[in-house]
N, C-alpha and C positions, 0 to 999 in steps of 0.2 A: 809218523805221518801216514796215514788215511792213500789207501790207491786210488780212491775216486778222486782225490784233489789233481786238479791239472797243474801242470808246471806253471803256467799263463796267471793262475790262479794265489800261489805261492806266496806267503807271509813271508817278508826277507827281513833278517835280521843286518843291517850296513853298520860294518866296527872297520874304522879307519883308523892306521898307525900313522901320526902325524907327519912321524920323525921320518917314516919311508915309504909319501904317497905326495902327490903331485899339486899345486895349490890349483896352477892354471888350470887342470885338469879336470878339477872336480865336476864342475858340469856336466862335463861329457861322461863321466864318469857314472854320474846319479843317470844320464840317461839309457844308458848303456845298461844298468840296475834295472830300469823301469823296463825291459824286454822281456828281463825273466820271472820278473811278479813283483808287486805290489813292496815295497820298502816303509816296514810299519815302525821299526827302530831304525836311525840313524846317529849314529854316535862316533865321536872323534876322538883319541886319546893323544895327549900332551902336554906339556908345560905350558901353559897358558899365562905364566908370568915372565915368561921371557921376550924377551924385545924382538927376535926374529920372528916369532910368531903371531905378530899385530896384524899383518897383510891377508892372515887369514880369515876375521872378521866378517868382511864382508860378502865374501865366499858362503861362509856360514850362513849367515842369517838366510841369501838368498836361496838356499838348498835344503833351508829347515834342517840344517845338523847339530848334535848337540854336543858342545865341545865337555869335555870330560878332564877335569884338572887331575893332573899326576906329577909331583914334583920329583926331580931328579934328586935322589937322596945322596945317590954317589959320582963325583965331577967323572966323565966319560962313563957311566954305567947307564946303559938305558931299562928305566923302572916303568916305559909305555908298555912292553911287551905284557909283564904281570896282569897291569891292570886292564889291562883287553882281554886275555886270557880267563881270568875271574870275573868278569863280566858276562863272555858269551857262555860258561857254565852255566852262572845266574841265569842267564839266557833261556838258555837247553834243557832247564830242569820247571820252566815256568808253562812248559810249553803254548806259547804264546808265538811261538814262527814255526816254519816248514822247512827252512833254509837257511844260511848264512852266505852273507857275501864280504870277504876275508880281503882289505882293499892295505895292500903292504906288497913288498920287495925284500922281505925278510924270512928265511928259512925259519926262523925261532915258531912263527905259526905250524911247520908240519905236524907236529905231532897233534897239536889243534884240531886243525884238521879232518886228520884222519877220527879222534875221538868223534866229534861231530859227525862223522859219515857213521863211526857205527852206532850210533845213535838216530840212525836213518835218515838224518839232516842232508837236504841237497845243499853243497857247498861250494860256493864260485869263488875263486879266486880272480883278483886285480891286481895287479903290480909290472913294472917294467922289464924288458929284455934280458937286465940283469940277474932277474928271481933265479935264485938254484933252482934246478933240477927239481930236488925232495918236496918242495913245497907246490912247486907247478904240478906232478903228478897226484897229491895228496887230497888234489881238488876235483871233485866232476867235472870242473871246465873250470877254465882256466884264459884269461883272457890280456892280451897288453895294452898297456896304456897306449905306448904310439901308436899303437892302431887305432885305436879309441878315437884319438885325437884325430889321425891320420880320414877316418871313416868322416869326423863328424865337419871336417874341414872341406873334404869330398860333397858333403851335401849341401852344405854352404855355398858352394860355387856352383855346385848343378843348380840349386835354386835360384840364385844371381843368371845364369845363364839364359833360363826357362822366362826370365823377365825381359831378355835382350832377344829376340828372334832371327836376329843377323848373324845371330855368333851360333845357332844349334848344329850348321853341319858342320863346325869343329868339334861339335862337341860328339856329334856319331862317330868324327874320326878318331878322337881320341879314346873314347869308350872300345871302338873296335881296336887301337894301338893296346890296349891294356888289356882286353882279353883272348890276346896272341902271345901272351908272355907266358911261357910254359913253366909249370909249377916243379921243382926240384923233385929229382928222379925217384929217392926213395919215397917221396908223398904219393906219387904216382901208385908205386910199388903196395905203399901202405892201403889207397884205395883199391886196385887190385884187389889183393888180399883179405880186405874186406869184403869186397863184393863178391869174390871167391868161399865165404864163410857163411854168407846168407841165401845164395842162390841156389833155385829150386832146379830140378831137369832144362828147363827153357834157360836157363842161366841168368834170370834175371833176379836184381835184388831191390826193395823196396827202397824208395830214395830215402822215408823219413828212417827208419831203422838203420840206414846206412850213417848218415849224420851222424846216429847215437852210438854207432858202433864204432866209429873213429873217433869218437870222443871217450868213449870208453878203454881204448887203445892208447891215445895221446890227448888227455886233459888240453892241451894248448892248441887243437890243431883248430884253426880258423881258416875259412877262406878267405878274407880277407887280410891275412897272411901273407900272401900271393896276388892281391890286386884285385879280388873279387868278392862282391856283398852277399851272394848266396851259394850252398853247394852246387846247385844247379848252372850256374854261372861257369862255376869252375870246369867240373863236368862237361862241359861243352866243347871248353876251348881245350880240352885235352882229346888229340886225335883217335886217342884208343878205347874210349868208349862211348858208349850209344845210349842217350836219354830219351826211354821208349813210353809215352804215356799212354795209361789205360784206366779201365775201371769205366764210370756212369759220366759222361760228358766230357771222359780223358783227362780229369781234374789229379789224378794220380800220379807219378812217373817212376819208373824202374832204370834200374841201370842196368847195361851188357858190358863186359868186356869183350870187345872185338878181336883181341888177339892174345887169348889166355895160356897157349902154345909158349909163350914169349917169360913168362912166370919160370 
């Protein structure tokens, strides 16, 4: 992939493992996809002649995914994994994408993966709370469904609310209840650390390279994780550090640790 291409920009290849991704979810899911580039393949693998798998239908159609027949040749043996696998090869050697986004709860994907990353493929991973370990790190990012859900359900109701004008100073109050809930210690520790890696004499560290560099650290770390839709967000309602902006109209922002003594 090309360094001029922006991530924003990014051909995504979408291969979904029937057997371990979400039906309710899909929506939110493709939308969650459409943040990080364009989704030119969408594709489903599973048994499609099975009777549990009827509900998903109309799921499909609405999300333009194209379901992918793969019979189970052997009773408890899942034959989805293979043929996702040999697909996003086909994929990868067509070069027809920039990226892959890996939407499962299944380890069997890591080694996946990682080939695709060294193949310069930006690689997002989807799946639930449950994902091992091996396959959540194996991805540039790494994303969960319940949040997904969790996020898309958040905006549902802000926008309901934005319609009702009696009900918005509950709604400051609660936005303010949620970003006073302080994010576990070692995330804290993690941005530290990060901001400790990038900053220059003044001690400051650029906010976007900050993001990529916690990401680079921990595939899965999201702020909204923690109850909030952007790092900056977070950053805020954490008392130890300082969101300082600069640069041409202050459109930039850097971060401080205020009490680096504390590391």
């Amino acid at each position: 992939m090309a360094e001029a291409v922006n991530d924003k920009d990014l051909r995504l290849a979408v291969l979904i493992d029937a057997d371990n991704a979400s039906r309710t979810a899909m929506k939110d899911v493709m939308a969650e996809v459409a943040v990080y580039g364009t989704p030119t393949i969408k594709r489903i693998y599973g048994d499609w002649t099975s009777p549990n798998m009827a509900s998903w239908k109309s799921i499909l159609l609405e999300c333009a995914i194209t379901p992918i027949q793969q019979y189970g040749y052997t009773t408890g043996k899942n034959s989805t994994d293979s043929a996702m696998i040999i697909d996003a090869m086909d994929i990868l050697y067509s070069g027809n994408c920039d990226g892959f986004v890996l939407v499962s709860s299944d380890s069997d994907f890591t080694r996946l993966a990682v080939r695709l990353r060294e193949a310069g493929m930006k690689v997002y991973g989807m799946g639930e709370k449950k994902t091992p370990k091996p396959f959540i790190v194996a991805c540039d990012k790494f994303v969960y469904i319940e949040v997904i859900r969790a996020a898309a359900k958040q905006a549902a109701e802000a926008a309901k609310k934005q319609e009702a004008p009696a009900v918005r100073p509950a709604r400051k109050e609660n936005r303010k209840a949620q970003s006073s809930a302080p994010a576990p210690a070692e995330i804290v520790e993690l941005i530290a650390e990060s901001v400790e890696d990038l900053c220059e004499e003044d001690g400051l560290a650029h906010m976007g390279k900050l993001g990529n560099l916690l990401l680079k650290k921990q595939p899965d770390f999201d702020p909204r994780n923690y109850g909030f839709s952007k790092l900056s967000k977070l950053i805020r309602a954490l008392d130890r550090f300082e969101l300082v902006p600069l640069g041409d109209e202050n459109i930039e922002f850097y971060v401080r640790d205020t009490c680096p003594e504390d590391k």
